[in-house]
C-alpha positions as a Python dict, from the first residue, in 0.01 Angstrom:
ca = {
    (1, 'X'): (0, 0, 0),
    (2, 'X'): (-311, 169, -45),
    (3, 'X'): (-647, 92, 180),
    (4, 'X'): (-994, 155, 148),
    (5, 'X'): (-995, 400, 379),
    (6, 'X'): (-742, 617, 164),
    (7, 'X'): (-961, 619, -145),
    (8, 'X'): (-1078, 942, -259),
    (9, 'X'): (-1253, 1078, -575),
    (10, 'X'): (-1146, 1315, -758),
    (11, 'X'): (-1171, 1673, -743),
    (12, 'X'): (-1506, 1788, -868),
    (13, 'X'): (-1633, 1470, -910),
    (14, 'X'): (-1896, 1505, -565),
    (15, 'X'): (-2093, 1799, -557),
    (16, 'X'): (-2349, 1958, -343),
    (17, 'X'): (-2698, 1882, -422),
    (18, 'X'): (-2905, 2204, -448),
    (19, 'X'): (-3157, 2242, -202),
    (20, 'X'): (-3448, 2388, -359),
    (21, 'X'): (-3777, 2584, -156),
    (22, 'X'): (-3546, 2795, 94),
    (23, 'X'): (-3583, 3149, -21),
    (24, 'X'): (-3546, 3373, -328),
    (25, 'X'): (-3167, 3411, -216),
    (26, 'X'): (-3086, 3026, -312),
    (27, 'X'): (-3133, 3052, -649),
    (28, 'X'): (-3371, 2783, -623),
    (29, 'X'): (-3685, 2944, -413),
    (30, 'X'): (-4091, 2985, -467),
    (31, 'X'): (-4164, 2781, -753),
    (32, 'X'): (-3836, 2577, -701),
    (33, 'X'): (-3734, 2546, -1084),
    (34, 'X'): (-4077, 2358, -1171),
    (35, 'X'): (-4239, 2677, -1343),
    (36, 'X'): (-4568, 2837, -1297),
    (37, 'X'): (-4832, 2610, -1285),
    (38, 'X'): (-4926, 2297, -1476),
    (39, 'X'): (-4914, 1923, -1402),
    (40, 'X'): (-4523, 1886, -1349),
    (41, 'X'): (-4610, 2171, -1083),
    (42, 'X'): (-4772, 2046, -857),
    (43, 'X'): (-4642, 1783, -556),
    (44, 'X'): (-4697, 1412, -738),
    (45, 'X'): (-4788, 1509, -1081),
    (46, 'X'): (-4623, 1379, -1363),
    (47, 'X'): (-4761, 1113, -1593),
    (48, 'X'): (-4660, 735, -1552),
    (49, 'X'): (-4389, 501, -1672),
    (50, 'X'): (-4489, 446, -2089),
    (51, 'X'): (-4759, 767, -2126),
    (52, 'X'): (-4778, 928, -2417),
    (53, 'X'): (-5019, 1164, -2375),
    (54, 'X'): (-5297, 1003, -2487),
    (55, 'X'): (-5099, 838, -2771),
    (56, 'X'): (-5128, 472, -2808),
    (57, 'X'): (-4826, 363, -2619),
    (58, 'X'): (-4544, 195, -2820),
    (59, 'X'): (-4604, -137, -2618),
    (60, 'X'): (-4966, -176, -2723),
    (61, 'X'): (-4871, -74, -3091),
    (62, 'X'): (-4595, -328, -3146),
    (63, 'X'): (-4713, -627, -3278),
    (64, 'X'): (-4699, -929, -3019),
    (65, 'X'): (-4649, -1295, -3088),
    (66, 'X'): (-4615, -1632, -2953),
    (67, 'X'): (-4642, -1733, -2568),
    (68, 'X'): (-4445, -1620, -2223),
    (69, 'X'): (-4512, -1871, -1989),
    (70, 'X'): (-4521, -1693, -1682),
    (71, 'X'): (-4360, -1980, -1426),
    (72, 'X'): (-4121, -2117, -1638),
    (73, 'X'): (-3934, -2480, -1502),
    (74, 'X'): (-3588, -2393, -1439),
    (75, 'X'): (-3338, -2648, -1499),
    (76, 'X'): (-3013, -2714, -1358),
    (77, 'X'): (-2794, -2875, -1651),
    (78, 'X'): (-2524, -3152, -1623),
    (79, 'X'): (-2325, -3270, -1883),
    (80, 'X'): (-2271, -3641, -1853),
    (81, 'X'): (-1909, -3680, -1862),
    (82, 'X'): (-1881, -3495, -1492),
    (83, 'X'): (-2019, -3806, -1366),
    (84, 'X'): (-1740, -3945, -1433),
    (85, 'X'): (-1632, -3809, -1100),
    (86, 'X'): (-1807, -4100, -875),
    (87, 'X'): (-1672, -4435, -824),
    (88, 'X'): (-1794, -4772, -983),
    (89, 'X'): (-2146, -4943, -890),
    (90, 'X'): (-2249, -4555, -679),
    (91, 'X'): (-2659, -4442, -668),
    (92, 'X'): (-2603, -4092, -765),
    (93, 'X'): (-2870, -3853, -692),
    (94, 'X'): (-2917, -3475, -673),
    (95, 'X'): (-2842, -3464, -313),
    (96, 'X'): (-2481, -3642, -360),
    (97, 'X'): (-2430, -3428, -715),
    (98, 'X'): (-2467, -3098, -457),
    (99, 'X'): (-2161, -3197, -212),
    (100, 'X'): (-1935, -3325, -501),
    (101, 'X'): (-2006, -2965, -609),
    (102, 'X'): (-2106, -3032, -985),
    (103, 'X'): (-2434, -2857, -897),
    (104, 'X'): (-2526, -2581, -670),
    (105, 'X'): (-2875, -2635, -551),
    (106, 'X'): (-3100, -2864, -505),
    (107, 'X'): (-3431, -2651, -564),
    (108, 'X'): (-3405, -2697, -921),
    (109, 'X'): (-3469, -2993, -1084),
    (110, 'X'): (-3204, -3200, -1245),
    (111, 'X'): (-3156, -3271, -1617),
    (112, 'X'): (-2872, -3491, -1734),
    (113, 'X'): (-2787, -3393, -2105),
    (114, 'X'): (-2521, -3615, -2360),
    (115, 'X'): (-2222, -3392, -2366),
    (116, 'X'): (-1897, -3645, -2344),
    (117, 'X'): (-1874, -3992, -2251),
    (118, 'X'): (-1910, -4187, -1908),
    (119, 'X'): (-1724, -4493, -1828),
    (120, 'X'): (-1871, -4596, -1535),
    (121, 'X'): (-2128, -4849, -1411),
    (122, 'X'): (-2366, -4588, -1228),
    (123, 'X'): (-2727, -4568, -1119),
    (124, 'X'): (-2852, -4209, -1187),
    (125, 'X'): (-3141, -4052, -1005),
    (126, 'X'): (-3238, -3731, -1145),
    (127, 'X'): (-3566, -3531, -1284),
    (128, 'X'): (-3485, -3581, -1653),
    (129, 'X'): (-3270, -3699, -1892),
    (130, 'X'): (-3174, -3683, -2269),
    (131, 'X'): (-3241, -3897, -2522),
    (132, 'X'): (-2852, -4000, -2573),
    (133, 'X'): (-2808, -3961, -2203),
    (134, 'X'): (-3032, -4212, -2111),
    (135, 'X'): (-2875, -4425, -2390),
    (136, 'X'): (-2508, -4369, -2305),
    (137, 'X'): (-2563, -4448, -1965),
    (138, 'X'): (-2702, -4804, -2016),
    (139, 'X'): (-2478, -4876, -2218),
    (140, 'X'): (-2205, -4814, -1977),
    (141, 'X'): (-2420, -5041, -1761),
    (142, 'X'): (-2551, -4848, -1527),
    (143, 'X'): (-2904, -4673, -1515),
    (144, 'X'): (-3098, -4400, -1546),
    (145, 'X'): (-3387, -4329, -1264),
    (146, 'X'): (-3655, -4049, -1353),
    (147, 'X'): (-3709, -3879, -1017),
    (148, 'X'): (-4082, -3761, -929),
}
């Protein structure tokens, strides 16, 4: 058997990086393969991420639409048939949803959606609900809490 500490690459896959600066010898000395003079010359020149010389940029001349909302709610999804998993006449909240393991945090905020069918007379605490969620639930007998 093979360990991590046998791995190799192959041959001529690693090389050398070339130093540059250390004499005329190395290949790589004086102007250290920048060229004469210029911008690109000199130590932090260079022109930033989207330049184009002046040009307008390509962001600024696409045409832009709609809205980004920049803090978007993130939801944590659960189909309604996984609460199946909890007994008869059980307050299920996010909390208890977290150590059955049908969610993994409980930063986000909950939102029960109407995928499958539940059979059993539960109370549900979470964030938000769907339409047919909300309706499937009660009619199972159980209810549907909106958290705060």
């Amino acid at each position: 058997m093979i360990g991590l500490n046998q791995l190799k690459p192959p041959a001529g896959a690693r090389q050398n990086f070339k130093r540059v600066g250390r004499g005329r010898s190395s290949g790589k000395g004086k102007t250290s393969g920048r060229g004469q003079k210029g911008q690109n010359s000199r130590t932090g020149g260079g022109v930033r991420l989207g330049f184009e010389g002046g040009q307008m940029p390509l962001a600024r001349r696409s045409p832009k639409k709609g809205f980004k909302n920049p803090f978007p709610t993130h939801w944590t999804i659960l189909s309604l048939e996984k609460l199946n998993a909890f007994s008869d006449n059980t307050e299920v909240n996010p909390q208890m949803l977290m150590e059955k393991g049908l969610i993994k945090t409980v930063q986000k905020p909950v939102k029960i959606l109407a995928n499958g069918e539940i059979t059993k007379r539960i109370t549900v605490k979470a964030q938000a609900f769907s339409k047919g969620a909300k309706e499937k639930i009660e009619k199972a007998g159980g209810k549907a809490e909106v958290l705060a």
